[in-house]
C-alpha positions as CSV (number, residue, x, y, z in Angstrom):
1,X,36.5,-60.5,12.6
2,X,37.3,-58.7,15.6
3,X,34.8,-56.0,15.5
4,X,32.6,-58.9,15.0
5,X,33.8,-60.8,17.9
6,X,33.7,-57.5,20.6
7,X,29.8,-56.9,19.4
8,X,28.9,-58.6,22.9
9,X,32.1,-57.5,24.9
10,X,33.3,-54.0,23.6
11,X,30.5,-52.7,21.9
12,X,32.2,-48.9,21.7
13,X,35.5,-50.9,19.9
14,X,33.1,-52.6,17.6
15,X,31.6,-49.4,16.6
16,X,34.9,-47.9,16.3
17,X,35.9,-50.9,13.8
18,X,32.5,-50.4,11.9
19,X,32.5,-46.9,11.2
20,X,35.1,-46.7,8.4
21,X,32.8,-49.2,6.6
22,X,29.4,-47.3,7.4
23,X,29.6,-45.2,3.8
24,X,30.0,-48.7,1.8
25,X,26.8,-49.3,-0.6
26,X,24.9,-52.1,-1.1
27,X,24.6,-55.2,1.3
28,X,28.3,-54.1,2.5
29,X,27.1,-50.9,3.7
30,X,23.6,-52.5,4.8
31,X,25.1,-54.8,7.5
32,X,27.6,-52.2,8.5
33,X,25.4,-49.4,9.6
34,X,22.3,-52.5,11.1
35,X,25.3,-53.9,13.3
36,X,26.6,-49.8,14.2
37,X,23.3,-49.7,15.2
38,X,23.3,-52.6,17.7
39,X,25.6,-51.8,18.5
40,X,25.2,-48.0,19.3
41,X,21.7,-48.8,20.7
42,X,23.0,-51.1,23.4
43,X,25.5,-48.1,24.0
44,X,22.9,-45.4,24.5
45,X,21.0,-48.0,26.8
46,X,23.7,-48.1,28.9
47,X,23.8,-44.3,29.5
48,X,26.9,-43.7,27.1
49,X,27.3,-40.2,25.1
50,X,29.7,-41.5,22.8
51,X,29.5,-41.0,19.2
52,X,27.0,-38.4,19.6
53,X,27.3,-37.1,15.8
54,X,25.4,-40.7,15.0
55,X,21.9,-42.1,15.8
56,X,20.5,-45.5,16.1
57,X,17.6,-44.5,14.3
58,X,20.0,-42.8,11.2
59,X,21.8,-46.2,10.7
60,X,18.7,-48.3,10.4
61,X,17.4,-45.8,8.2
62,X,20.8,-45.9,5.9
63,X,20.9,-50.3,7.0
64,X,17.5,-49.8,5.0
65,X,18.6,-47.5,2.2
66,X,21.2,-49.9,1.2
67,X,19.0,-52.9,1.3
68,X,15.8,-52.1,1.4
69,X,14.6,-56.3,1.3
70,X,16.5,-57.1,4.6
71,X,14.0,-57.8,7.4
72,X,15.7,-57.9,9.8
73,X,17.0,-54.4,9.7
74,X,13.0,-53.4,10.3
75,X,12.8,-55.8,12.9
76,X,15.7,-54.7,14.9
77,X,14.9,-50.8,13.9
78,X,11.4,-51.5,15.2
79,X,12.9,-53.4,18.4
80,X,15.1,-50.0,18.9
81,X,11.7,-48.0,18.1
82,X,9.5,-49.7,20.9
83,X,12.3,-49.3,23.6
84,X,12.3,-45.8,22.8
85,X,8.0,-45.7,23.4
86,X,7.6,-44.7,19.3
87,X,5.0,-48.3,19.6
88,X,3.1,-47.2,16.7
89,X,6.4,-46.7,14.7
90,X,7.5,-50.0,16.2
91,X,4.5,-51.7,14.6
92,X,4.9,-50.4,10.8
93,X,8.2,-51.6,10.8
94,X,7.6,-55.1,12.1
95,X,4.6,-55.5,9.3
96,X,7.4,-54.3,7.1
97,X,9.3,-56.9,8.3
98,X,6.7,-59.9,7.8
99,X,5.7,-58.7,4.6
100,X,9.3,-59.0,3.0
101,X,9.7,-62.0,4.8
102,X,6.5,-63.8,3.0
103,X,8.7,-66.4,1.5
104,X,11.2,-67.4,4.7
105,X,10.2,-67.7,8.0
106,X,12.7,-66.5,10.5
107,X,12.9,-66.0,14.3
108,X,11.8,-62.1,14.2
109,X,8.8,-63.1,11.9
110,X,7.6,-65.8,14.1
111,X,7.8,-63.8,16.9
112,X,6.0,-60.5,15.3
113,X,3.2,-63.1,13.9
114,X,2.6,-63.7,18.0
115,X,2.2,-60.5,19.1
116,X,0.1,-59.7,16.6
117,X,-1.6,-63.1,17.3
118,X,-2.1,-62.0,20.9
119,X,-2.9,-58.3,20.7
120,X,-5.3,-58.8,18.1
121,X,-7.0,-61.8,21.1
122,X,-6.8,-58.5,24.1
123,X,-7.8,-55.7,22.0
124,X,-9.4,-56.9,18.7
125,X,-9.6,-53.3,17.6
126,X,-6.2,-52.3,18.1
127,X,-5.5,-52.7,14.6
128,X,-8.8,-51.1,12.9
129,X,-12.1,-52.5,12.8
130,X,-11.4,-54.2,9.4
131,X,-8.5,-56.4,11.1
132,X,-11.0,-57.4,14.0
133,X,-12.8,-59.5,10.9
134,X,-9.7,-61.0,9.2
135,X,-8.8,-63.9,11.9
């Protein structure tokens, strides 16, 4: 609960308390290395070196691995993508995103749905000419 609680406070302590838990499988191991991600992202944002044997990018990946129906690991991974300029990787995985999240709408999705909403209304062909027709 404390690595929990210094997510917003300490972020290099709750990496610290995460990392002994980032080889776990399955949904264990999944919100492990999404939140060492956060977690590390903010980090890197901030201008800190530290862990430099791990990646944002390599813990979404393994986030993914080890539940590969989460959506909101794509979402944040393609949050983390876009503030590094990779927009075009930033896209695929918010579609990943809304397409496992068909059944339940959450925050992410709703937000993804307006972008796409409002791109597709600035630059019709951003997404292909066949998308131009599908609105």
């Amino acid at each position: 609960m404390n690595t929990l609680s210094a997510m917003s406070t300490d972020r290099e302590a709750a990496l610290n308390g995460l990392q002994p838990h980032l080889h776990r499988p399955g949904f264990a191991g999944a919100a492990a290395n999404l939140l060492a991600a956060q977690a590390l992202a903010a980090l890197r944002s901030a201008g800190s070196e530290t862990h430099s044997d791990l990646t944002p990018s390599l813990l979404f990946s393994k986030s993914a691995q080890a539940d590969s129906y989460a959506p909101l690991t794509y979402w944040h991974a393609g949050r983390y993508a876009a503030s590094q300029g990779h927009l075009e990787t930033a896209w695929l995985l918010f579609d990943q995103a809304q397409a496992l999240s068909v059944s339940v709408v959450t925050a992410p999705v709703s937000e993804a749905d307006a972008m796409t909403s409002q791109l597709r209304s600035i630059a019709p062909q951003y997404f292909g000419p066949e998308s131009a027709n599908s609105d």
